[in-house]
Backbone as CSV, one residue per row, in Angstrom:
resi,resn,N_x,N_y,N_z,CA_x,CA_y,CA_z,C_x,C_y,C_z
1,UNK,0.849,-1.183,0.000,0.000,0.000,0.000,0.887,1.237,0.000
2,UNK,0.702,1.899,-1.306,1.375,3.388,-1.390,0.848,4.506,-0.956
3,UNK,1.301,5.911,-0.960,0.595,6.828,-0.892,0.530,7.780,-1.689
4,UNK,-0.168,8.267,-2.952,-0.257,9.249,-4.070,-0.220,10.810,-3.096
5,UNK,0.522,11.489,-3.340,0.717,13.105,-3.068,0.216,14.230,-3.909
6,UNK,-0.515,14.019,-5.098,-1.242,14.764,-5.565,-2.355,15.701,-4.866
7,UNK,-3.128,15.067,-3.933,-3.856,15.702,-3.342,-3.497,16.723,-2.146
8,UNK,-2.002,16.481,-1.971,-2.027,17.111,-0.679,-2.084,18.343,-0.565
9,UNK,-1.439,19.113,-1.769,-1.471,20.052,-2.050,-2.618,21.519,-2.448
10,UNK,-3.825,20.646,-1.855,-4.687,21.221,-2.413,-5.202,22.413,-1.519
11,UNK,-5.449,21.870,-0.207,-5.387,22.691,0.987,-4.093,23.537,1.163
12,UNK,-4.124,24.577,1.759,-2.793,25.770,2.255,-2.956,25.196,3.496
13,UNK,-3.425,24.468,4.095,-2.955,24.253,5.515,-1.282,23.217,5.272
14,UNK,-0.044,23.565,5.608,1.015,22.810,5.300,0.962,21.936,6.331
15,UNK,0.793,22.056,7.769,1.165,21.967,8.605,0.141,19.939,8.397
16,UNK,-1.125,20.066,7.964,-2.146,18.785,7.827,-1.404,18.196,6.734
17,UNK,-0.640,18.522,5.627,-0.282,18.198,4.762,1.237,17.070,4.898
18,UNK,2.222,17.763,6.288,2.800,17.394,6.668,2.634,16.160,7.458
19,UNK,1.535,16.296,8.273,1.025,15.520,9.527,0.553,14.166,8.727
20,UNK,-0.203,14.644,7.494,-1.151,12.721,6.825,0.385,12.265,6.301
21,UNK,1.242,13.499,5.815,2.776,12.071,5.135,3.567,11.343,6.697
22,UNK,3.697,12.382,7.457,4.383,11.771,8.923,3.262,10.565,9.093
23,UNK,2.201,10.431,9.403,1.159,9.025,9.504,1.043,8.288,8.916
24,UNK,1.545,8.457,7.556,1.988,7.170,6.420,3.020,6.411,6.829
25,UNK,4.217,6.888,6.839,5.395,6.698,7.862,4.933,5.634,8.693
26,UNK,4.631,6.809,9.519,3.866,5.419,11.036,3.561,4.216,10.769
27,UNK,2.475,4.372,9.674,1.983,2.995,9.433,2.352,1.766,8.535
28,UNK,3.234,2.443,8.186,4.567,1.849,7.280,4.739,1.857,5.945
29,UNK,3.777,2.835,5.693,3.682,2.528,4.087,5.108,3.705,3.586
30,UNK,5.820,2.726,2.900,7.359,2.912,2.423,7.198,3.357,0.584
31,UNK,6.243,3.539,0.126,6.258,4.102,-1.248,5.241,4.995,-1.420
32,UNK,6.192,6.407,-1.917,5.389,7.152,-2.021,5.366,7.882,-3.451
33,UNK,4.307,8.317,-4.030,4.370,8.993,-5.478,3.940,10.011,-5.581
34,UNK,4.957,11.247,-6.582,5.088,11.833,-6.759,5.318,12.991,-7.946
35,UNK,5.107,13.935,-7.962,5.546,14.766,-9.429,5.686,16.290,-9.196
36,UNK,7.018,16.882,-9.917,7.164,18.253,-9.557,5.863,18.757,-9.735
37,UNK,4.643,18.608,-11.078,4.261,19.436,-11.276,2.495,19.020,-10.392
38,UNK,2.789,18.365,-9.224,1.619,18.624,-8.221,1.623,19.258,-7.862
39,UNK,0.924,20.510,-7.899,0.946,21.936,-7.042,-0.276,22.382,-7.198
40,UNK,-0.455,22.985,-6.087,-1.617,24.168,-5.945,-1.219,25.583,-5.033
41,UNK,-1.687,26.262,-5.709,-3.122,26.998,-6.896,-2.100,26.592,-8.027
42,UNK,-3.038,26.250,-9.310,-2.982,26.470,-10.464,-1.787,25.544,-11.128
43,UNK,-1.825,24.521,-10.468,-1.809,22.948,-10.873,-3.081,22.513,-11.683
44,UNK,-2.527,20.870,-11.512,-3.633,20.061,-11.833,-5.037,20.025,-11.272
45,UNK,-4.948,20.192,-9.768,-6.110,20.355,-9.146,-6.289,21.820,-8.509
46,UNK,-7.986,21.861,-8.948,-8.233,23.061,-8.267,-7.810,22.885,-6.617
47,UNK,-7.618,24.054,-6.038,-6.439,23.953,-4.661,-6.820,25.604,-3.942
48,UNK,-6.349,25.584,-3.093,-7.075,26.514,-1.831,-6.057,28.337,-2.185
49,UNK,-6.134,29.553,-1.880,-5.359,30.385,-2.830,-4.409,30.544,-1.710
50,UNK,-3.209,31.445,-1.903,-2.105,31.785,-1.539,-0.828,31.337,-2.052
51,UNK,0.282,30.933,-1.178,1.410,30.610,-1.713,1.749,29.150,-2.737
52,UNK,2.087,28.838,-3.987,2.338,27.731,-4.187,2.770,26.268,-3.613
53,UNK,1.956,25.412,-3.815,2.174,24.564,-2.420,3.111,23.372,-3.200
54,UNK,3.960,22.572,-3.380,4.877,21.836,-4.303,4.558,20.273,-3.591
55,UNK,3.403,19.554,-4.038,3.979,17.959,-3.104,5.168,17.779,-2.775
56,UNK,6.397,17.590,-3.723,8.148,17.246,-3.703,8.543,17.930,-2.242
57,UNK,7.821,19.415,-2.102,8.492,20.027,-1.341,7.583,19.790,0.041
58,UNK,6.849,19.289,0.631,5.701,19.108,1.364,6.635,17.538,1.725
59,UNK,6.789,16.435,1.166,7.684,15.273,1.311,8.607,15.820,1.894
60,UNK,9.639,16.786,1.086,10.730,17.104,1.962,10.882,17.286,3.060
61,UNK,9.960,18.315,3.235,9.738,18.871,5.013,9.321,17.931,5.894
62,UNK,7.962,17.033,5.464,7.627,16.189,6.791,8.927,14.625,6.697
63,UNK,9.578,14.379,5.742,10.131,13.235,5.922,11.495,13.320,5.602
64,UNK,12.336,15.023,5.466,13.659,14.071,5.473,14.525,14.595,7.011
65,UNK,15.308,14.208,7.169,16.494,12.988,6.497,15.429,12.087,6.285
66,UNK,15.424,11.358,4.956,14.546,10.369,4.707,15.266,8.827,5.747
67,UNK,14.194,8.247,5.690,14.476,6.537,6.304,14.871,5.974,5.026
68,UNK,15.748,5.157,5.597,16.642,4.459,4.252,15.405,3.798,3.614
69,UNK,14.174,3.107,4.280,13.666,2.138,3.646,12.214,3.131,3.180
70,UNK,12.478,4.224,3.204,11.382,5.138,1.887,11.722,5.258,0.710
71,UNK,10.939,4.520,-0.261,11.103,4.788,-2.082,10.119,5.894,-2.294
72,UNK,10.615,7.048,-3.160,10.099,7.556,-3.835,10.160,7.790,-4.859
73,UNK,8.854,7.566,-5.740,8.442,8.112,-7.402,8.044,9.125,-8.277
74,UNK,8.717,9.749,-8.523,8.404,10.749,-9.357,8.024,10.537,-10.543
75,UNK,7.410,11.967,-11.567,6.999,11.396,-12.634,7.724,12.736,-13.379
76,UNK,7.902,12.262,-15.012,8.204,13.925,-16.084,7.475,13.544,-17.110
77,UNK,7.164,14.863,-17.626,6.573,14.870,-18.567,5.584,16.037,-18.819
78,UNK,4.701,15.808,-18.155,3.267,17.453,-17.982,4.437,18.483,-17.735
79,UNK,4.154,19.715,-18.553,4.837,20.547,-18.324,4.137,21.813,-18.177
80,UNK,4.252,22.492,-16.796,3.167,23.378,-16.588,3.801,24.520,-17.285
81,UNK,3.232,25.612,-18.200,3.621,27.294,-18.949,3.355,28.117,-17.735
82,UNK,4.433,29.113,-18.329,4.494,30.345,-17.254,2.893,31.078,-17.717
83,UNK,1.868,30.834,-18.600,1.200,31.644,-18.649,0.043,30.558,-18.122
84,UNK,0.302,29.740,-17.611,-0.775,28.664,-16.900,-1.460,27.631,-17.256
85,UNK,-1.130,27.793,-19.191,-0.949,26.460,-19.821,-0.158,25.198,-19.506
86,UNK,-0.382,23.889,-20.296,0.320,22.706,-20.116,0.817,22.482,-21.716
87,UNK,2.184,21.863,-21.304,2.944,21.410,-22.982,3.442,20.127,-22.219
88,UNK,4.317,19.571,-22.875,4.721,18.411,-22.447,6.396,18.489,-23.176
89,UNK,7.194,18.093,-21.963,8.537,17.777,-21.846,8.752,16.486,-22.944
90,UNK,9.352,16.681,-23.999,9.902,15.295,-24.860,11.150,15.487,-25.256
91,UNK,11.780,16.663,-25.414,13.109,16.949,-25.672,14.057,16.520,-24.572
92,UNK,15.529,16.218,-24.855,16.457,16.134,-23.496,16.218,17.110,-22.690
93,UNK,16.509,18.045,-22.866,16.680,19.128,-22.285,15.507,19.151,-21.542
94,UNK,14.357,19.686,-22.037,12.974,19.628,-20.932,13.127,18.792,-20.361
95,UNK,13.334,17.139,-20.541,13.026,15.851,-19.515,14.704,16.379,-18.179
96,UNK,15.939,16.699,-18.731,16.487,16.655,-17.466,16.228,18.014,-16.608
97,UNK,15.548,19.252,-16.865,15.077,20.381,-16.560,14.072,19.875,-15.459
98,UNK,13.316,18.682,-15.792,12.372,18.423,-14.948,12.961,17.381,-14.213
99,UNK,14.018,16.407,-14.123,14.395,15.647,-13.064,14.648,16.512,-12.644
100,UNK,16.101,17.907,-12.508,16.435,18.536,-11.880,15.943,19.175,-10.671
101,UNK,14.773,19.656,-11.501,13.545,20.012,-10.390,13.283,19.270,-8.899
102,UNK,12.713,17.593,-9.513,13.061,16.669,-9.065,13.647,16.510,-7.739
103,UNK,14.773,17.151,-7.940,16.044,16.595,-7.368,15.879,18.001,-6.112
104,UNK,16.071,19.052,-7.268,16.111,19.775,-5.859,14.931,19.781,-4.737
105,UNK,13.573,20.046,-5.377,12.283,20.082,-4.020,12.472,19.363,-3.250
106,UNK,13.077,17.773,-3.886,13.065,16.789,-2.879,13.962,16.620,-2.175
107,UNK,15.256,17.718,-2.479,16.393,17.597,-2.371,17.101,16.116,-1.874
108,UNK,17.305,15.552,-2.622,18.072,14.353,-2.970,19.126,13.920,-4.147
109,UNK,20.074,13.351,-3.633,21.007,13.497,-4.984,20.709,12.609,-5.963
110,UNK,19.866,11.613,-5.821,19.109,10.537,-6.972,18.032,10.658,-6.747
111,UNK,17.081,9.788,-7.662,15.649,9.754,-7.320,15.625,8.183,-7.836
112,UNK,14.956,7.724,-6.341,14.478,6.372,-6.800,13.653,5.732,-7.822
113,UNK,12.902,6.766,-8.589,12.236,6.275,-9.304,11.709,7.260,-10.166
114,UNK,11.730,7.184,-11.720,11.141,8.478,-12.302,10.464,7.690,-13.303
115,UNK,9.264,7.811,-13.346,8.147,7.365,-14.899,7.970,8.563,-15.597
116,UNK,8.090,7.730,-16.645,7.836,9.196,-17.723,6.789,8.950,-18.519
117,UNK,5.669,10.280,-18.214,4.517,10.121,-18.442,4.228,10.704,-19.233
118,UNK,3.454,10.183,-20.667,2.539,10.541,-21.848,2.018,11.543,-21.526
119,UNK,1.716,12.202,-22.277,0.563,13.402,-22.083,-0.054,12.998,-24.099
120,UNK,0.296,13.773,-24.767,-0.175,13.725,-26.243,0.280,12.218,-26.638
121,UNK,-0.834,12.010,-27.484,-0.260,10.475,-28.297,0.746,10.562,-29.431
122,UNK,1.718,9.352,-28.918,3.416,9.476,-29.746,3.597,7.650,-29.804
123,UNK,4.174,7.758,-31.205,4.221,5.899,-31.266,5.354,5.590,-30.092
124,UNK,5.745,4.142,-30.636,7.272,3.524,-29.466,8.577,4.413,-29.976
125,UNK,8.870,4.608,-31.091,9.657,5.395,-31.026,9.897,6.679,-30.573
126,UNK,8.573,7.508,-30.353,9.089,8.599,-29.270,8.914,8.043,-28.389
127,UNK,8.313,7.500,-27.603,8.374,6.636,-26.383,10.246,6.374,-25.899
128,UNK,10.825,5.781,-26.675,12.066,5.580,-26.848,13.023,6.186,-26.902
129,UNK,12.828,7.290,-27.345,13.741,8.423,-27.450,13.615,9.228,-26.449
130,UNK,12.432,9.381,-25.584,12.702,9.877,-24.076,13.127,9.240,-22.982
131,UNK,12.808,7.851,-23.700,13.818,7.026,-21.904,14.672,6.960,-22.480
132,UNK,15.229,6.900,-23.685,16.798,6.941,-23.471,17.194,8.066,-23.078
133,UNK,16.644,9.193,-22.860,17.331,10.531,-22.644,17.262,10.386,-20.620
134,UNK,16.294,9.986,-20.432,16.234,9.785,-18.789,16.968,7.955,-18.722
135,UNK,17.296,7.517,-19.508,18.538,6.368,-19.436,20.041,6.887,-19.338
136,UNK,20.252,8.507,-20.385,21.933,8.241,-19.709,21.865,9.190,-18.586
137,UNK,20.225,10.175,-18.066,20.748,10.462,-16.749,20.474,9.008,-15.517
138,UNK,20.094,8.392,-15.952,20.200,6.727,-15.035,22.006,6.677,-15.210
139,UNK,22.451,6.657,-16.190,24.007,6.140,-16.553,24.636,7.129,-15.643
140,UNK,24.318,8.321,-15.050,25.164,9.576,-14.729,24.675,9.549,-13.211
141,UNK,23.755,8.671,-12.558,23.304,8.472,-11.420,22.543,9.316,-10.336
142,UNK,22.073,10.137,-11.376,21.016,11.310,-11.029,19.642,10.369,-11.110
143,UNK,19.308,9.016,-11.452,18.035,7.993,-11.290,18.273,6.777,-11.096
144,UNK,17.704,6.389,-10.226,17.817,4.689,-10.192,17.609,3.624,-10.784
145,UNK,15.912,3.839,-10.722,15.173,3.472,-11.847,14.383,3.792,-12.542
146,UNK,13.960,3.415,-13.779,12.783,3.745,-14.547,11.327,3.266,-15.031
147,UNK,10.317,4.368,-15.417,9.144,3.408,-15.234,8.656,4.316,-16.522
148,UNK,7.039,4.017,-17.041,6.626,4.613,-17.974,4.950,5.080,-17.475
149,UNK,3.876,5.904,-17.745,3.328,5.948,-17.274,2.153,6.309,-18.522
150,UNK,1.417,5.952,-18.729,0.096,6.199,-19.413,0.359,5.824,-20.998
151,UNK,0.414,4.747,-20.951,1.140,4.036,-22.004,0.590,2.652,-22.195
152,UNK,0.995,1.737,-23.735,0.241,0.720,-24.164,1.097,-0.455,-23.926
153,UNK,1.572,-1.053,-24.356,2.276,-2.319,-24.203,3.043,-2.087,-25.394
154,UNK,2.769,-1.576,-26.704,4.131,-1.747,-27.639,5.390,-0.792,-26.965
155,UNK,4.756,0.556,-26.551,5.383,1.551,-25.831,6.554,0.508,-24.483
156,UNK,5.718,0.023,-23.995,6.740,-0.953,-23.187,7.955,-1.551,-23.984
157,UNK,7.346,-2.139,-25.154,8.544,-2.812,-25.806,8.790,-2.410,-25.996
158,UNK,9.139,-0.586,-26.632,10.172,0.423,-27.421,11.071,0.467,-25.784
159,UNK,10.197,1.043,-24.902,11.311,1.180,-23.790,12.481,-0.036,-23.114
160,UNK,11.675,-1.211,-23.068,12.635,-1.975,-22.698,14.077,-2.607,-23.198
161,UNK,13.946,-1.866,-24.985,15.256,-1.903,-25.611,15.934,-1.345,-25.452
162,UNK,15.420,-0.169,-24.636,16.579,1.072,-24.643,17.180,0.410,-22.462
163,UNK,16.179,0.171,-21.657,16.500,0.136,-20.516,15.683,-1.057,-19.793
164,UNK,15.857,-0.791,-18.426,15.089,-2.223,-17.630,13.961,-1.073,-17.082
165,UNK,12.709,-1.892,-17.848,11.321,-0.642,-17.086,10.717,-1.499,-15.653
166,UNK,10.876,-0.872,-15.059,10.650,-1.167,-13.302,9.167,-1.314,-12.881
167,UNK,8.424,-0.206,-14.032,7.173,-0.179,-13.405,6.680,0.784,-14.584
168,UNK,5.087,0.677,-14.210,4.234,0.852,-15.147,2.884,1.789,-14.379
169,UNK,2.986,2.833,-14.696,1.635,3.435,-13.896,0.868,3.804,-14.670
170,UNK,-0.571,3.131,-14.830,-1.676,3.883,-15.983,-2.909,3.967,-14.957
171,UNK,-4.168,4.726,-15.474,-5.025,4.583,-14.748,-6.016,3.425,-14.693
172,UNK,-6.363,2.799,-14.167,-6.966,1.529,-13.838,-8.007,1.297,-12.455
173,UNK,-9.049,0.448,-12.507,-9.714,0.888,-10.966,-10.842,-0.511,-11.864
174,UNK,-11.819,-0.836,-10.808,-12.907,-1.998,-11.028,-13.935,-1.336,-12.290
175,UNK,-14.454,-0.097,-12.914,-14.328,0.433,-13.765,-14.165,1.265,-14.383
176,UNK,-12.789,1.028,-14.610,-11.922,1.673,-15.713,-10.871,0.922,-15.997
177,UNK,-11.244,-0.486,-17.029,-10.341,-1.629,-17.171,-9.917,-1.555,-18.724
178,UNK,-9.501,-0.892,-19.423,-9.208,-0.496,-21.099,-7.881,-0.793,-20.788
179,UNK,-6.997,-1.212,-19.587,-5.857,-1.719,-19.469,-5.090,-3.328,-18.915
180,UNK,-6.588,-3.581,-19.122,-6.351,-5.023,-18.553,-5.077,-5.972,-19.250
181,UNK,-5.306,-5.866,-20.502,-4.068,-6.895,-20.826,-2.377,-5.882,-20.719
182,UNK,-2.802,-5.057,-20.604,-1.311,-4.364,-19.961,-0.804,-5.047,-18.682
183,UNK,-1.815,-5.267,-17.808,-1.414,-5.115,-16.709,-1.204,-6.868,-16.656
184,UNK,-1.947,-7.881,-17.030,-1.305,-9.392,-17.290,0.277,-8.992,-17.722
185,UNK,0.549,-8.085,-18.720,1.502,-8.439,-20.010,2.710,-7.998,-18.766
186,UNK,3.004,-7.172,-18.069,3.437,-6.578,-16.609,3.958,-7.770,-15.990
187,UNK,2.437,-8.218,-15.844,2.957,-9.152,-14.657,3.548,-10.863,-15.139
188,UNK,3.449,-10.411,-16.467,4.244,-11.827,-17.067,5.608,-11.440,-17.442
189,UNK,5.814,-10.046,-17.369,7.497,-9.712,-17.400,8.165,-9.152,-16.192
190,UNK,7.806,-9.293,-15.196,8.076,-8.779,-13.894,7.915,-7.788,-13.450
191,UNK,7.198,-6.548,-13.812,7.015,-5.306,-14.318,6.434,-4.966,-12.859
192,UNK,6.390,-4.148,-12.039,5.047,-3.372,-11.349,4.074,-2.943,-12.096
193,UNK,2.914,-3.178,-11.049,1.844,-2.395,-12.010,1.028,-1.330,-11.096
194,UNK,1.097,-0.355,-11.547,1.070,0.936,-10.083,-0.441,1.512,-10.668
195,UNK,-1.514,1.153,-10.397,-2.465,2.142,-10.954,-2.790,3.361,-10.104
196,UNK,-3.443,4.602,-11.012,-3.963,5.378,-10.249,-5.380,5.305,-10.717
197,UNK,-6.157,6.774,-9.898,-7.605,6.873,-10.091,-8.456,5.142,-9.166
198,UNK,-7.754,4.374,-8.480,-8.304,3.370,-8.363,-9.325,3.237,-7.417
199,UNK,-9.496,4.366,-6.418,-10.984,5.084,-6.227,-11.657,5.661,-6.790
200,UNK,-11.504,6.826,-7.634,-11.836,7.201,-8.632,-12.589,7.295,-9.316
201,UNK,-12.181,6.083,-9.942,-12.227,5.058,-11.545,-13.003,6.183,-12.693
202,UNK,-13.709,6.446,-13.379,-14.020,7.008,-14.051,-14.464,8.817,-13.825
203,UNK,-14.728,9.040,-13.025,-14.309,10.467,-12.107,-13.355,10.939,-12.442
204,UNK,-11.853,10.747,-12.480,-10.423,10.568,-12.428,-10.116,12.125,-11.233
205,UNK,-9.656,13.224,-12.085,-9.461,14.082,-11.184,-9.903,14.679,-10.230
206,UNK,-11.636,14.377,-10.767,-12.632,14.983,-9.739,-12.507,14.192,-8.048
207,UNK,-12.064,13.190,-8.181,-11.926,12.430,-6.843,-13.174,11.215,-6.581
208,UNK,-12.926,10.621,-4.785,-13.714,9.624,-5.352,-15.270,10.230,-4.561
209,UNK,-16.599,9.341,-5.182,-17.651,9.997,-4.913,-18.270,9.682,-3.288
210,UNK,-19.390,9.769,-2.876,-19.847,9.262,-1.989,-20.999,8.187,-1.861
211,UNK,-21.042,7.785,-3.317,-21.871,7.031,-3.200,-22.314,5.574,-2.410
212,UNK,-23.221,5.009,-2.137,-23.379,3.817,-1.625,-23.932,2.814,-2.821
213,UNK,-23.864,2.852,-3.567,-24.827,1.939,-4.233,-23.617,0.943,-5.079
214,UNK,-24.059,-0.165,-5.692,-23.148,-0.894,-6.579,-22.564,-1.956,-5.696
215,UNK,-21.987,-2.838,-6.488,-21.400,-4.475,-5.849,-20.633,-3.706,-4.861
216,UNK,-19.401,-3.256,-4.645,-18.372,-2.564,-3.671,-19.213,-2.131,-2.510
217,UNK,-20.173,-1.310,-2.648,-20.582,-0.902,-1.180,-21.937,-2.343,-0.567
218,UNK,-21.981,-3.127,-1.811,-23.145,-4.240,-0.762,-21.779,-4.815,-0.098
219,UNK,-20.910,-5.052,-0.446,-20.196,-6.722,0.278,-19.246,-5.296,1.163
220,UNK,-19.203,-3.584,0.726,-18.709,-3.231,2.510,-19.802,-2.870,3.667
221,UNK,-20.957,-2.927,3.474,-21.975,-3.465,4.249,-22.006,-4.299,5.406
222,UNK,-21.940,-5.762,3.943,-21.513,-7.211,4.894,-20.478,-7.132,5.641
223,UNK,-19.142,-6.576,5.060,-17.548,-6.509,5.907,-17.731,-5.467,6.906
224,UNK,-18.171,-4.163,6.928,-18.434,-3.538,8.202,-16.902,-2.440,7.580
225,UNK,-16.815,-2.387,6.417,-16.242,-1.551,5.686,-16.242,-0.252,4.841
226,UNK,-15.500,0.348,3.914,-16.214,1.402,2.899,-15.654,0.829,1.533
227,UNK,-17.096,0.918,0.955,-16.910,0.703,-0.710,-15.439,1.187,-0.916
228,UNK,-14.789,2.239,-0.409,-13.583,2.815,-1.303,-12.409,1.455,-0.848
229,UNK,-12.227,0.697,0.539,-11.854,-0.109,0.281,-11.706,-1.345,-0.267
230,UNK,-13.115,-1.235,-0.389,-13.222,-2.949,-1.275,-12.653,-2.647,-2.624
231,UNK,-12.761,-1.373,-2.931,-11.810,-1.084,-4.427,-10.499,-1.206,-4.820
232,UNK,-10.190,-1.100,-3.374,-8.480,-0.934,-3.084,-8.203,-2.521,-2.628
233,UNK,-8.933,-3.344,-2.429,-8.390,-4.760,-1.932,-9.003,-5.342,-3.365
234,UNK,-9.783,-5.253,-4.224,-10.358,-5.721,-5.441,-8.729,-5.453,-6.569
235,UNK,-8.415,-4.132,-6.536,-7.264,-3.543,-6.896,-5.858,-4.843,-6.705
236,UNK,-5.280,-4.853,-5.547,-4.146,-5.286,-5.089,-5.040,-6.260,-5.255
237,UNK,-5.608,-7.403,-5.167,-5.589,-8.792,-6.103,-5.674,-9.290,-7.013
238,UNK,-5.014,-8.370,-7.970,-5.227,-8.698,-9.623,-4.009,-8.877,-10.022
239,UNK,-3.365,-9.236,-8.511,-2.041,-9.527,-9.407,-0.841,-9.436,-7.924
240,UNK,0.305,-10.117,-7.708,1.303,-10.005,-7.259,1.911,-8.779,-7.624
241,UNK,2.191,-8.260,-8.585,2.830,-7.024,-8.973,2.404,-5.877,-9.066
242,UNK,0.909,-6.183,-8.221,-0.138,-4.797,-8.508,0.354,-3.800,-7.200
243,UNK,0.372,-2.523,-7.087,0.583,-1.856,-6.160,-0.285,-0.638,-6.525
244,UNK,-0.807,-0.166,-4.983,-1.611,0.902,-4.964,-1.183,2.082,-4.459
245,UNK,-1.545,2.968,-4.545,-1.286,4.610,-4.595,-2.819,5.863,-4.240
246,UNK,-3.616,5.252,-3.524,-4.349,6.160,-3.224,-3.890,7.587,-2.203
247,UNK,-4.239,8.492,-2.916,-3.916,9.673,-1.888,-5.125,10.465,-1.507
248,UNK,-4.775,11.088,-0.066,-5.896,11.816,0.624,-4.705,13.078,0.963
249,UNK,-5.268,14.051,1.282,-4.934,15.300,2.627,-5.657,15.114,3.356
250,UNK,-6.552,14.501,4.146,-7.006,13.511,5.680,-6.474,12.377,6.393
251,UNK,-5.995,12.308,7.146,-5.304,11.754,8.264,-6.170,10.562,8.131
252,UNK,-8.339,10.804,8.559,-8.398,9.558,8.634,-8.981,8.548,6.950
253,UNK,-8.772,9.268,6.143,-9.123,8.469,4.735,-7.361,7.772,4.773
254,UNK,-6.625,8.461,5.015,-5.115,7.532,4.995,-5.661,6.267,5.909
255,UNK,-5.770,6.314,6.867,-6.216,5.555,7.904,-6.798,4.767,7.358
256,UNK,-7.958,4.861,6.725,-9.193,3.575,6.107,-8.639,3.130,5.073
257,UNK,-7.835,3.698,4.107,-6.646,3.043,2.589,-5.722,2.442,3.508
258,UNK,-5.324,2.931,3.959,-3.848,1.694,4.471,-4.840,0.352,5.511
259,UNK,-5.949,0.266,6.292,-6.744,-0.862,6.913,-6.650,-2.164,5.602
260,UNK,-7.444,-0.849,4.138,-7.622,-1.944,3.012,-6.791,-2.999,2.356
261,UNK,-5.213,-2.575,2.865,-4.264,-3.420,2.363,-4.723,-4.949,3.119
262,UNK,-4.812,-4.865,4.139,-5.419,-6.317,5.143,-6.834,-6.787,4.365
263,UNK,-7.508,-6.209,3.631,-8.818,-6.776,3.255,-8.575,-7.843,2.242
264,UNK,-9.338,-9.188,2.384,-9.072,-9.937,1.340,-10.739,-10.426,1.168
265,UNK,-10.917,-10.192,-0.031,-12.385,-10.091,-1.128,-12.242,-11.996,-1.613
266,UNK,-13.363,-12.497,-1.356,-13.436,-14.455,-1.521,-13.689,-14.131,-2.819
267,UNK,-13.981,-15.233,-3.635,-13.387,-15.519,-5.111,-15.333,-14.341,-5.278
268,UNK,-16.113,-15.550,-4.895,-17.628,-14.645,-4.970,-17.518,-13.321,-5.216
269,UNK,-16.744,-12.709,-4.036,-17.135,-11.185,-4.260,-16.186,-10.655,-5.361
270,UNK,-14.962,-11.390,-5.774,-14.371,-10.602,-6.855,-14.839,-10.736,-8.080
271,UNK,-15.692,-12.110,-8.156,-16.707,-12.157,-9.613,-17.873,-11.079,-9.647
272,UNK,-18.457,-10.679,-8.313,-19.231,-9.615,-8.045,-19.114,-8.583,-8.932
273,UNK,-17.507,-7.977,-7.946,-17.134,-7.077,-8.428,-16.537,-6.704,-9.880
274,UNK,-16.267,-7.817,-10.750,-15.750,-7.903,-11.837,-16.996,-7.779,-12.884
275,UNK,-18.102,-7.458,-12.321,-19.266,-7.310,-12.975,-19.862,-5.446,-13.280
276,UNK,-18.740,-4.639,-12.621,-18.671,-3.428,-12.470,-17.636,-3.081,-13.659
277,UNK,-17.506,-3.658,-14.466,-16.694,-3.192,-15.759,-17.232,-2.747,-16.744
């Protein structure tokens, strides 16, 4: 069980922002994900007004000196304009402009992990030509490893000629499955498979809803649970290599996502739930 940092940023309170990553910690969850360009105001998500709030830099403060046994993931690619537009990083230069970034908010001299994420559609060969450019900063030891993010399976195969892809983050959730044989093809090459939106699911940025209705909230009824976890234990059993990433700025929604890692869904309820596609 991971923790996505997108959201934290949404609130100006730093101080709550700090407090739900210190309680991740606590509870042991050791992977966390990330991207320079999570920020609010005038990020991805609408976000509360005043000073720019940086996830990278929100990590920094509540967790370093980091614990040896915290991984963190970053992502490049979305590239926010000084006039409040988005372009996207594909050149060298933009992709190491944005590890750099990277490097400093989080201030760390590597980064455990950087996916490089699609924005516009580009065959395997541009696919290819940007991890090799975040491959010789892997060679120069400014990255550890590499991953790809919103991407098909040939895209995998352009990347894995150029490097070893670690992991795979697309959006995915009980429905929003247009990635299903990605995520087999993953786990038949050893791959992680990191989804987001997996509360979500078709919502995506808007967040997840409150509804009660549908297979997920009858069988968290019966369990004495919340639909959002049966999504997150439906999630992490589709696979050994599946890993989750839900993020909150609430202390106790962290609390009820990290319980869900312990939930295990009987074969019944995952045919249930596999009926929500």
């Amino acid at each position: 069980m991971g923790f996505g940092s997108m959201r934290l940023t949404v609130r100006a309170d730093r101080e709550r922002a700090v407090a739900v990553l210190r309680r991740a910690v606590e509870m042991g969850v050791d992977h966390i994900d990330t991207a320079a360009f999570y920020f609010s105001p005038g990020g991805i998500l609408d976000g509360e007004s005043g000073t720019v709030r940086y996830a990278t830099e929100l990590i920094r403060e509540a967790l370093r000196p980091y614990d040896q046994g915290i991984f963190i993931a970053t992502k490049v690619g979305p590239d926010p304009r000084p006039d409040g537009g988005w372009g996207e990083a594909a050149m060298p230069g933009q992709l190491r402009r944005q590890v750099e970034e990277n490097l400093r908010r989080l201030d760390v001299e590597a980064l455990d992990l950087v996916n490089l994420r699609i924005v516009k559609p580009v065959g395997p060969e541009g696919v290819a030509e940007r991890f090799g450019a975040l491959a010789e900063m892997r060679a120069e030891g400014l990255i550890r490893h590499l991953g790809l993010s919103n991407v098909r399976v040939e895209h995998v195969d352009a990347a894995e000629k150029v490097a070893p892809v670690a992991c795979v983050q697309n959006a995915y959730a009980v429905d929003l499955r247009r990635h299903d044989e990605l995520l087999r093809e993953c786990g038949k090459r050893g791959i992680a498979f990191v989804p987001f939106f997996t509360i979500a699911g078709p919502s995506r940025e808007a967040g997840a809803g409150d509804g009660d209705s549908g297979a997920e909230w009858r069988i968290a009824r019966e369990r004495g649970v919340t639909g959002h976890q049966v999504r997150l234990a439906w999630t992490l059993q589709q696979g050994e290599h599946v890993l989750v990433i839900p993020g909150t700025g609430d202390i106790a929604h962290l609390e009820e996502n990290v319980a869900a890692g312990a939930l295990r869904l009987s074969e019944a309820e995952m045919a249930e739930m596999d009926q929500r596609r």
